[in-house]
N, C-alpha and C positions, 0 to 999 in steps of 0.2 A: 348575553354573549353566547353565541353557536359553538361549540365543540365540531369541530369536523372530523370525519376517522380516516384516518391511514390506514385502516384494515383490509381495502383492498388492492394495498400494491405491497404486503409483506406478502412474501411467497411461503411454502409450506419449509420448514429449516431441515425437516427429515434427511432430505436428501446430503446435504454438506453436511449433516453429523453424522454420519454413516460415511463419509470419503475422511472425513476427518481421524474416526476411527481407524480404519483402515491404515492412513499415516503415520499415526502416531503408534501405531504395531514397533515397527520397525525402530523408530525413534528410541521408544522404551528396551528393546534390546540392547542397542548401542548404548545405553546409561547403563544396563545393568550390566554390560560385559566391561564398560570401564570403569565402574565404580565396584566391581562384585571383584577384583582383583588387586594386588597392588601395582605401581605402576612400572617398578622393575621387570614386574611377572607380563605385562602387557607388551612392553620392550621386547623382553625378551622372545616373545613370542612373535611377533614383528620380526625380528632378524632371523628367526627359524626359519618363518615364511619364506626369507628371499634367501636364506641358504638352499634349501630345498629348489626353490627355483631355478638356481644360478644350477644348480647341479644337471638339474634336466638340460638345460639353454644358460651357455654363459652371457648372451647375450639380452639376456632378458631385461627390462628396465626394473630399478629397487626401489617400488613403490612404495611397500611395507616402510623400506628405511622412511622414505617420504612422507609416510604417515606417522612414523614414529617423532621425525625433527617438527612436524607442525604439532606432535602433543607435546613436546619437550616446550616447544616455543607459545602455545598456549598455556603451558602452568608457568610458564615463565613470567608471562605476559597478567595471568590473574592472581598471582602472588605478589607483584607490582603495585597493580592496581589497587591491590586491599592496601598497602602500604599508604599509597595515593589517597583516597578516601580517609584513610585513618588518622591523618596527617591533616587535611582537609577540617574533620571533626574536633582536632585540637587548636588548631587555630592557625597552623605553622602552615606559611607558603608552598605547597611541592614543587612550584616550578624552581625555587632557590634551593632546593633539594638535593645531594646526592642521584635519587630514587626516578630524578627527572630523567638522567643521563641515562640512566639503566633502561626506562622505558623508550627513549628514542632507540637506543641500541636493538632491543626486541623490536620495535616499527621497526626497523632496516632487515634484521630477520621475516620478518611478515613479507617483504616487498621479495627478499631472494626467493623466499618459498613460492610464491607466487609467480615470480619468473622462472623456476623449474618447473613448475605444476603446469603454465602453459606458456609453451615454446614459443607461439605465437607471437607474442609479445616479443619476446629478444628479435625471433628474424625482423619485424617491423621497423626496430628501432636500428638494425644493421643494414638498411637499406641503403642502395646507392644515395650518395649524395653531393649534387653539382656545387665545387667550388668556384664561387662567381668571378673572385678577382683573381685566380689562375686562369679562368677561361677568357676571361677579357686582359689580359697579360697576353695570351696567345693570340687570340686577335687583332691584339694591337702591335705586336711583331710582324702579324704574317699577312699584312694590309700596310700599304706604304701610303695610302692617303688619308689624310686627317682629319679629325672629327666634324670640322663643319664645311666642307668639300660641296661646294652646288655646281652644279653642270645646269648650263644655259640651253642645249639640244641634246639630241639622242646620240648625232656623230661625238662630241668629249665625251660620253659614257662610254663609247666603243672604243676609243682614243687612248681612256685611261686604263680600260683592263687590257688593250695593248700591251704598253708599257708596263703594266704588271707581270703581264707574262714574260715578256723581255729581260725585265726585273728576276725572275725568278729564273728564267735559263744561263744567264751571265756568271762567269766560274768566277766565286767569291776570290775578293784582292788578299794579298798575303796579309797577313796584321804586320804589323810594327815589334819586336820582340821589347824595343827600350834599348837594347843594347846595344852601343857603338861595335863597328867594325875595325881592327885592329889596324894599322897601316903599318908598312913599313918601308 
């Protein structure tokens, strides 16, 4: 039996360890600036930010705050989960759980931070939208011939939006109030 080599469609790795490198710079910062503090001090630090801001520009958006509610909602969200797993490893159901209720609660946090982080998504979802059986309510008031209406030539097509128009020029009759007139 032949061995065939795949050696010549691996490419040289150089290149992606060295962009890799490069990534993971950054990465390793962000772990040591949140883990090199406590998380109060991080908070706090976050709401500095957009004091200062607000101060230049009242107008400026409180991203900080925004960063600060998705870490609040990420340790919220991994202090759950270890619950979850732990719960799991004893044998006990988490979805019959308390700890079930609290992680759905944190998903629906997930979903608002997500709709503030991009806007997009709400205008989308507040888009016009045509309700069918008011509009066919109104057509069907403001057309006096009925749904399966056939014209035999072209003269009763012209015949009937006559009559429509006529229809629609004619000063509406008084209604009826219901209540008799008084005699005497």
């Amino acid at each position: 039996m032949s061995h065939s080599s795949y050696a010549h469609t691996v490419s040289d790795p150089t290149d992606i360890v060295n962009k890799l490198r490069e990534q993971i710079v950054p990465v390793k910062q962000n772990v040591r600036t949140a883990f090199g503090k406590r998380m109060e001090e991080c908070l706090s630090d976050l709401e500095a930010k957009d004091a200062a801001a607000r101060a230049n520009d009242p107008n400026v958006s409180l991203q900080h705050r925004l960063t600060a509610s998705k870490m609040l909602v990420s340790a919220a969200y991994v202090y759950l989960d270890t619950i979850w797993m732990y719960l799991k490893t004893k044998g006990i159901d988490p979805s019959m759980h308390p700890v079930h209720a609290e992680l759905e609660r944190v998903h629906a946090y997930f979903d608002k931070l997500k709709k503030v982080d991009t806007p997009d998504l709400d205008k989308q979802s507040n888009r016009l939208r045509v309700d069918a059986d008011a509009s066919q309510r109104m057509v069907h008031a403001a057309t006096k011939l009925g749904k399966h209406t056939r014209f035999d030539e072209k003269d009763s097509v012209k015949q009937a939006a006559e009559e429509d128009s006529a229809a629609l020029t004619k000063k509406p009759k008084k209604r009826a109030t219901g209540k008799a007139k008084k005699t005497n």
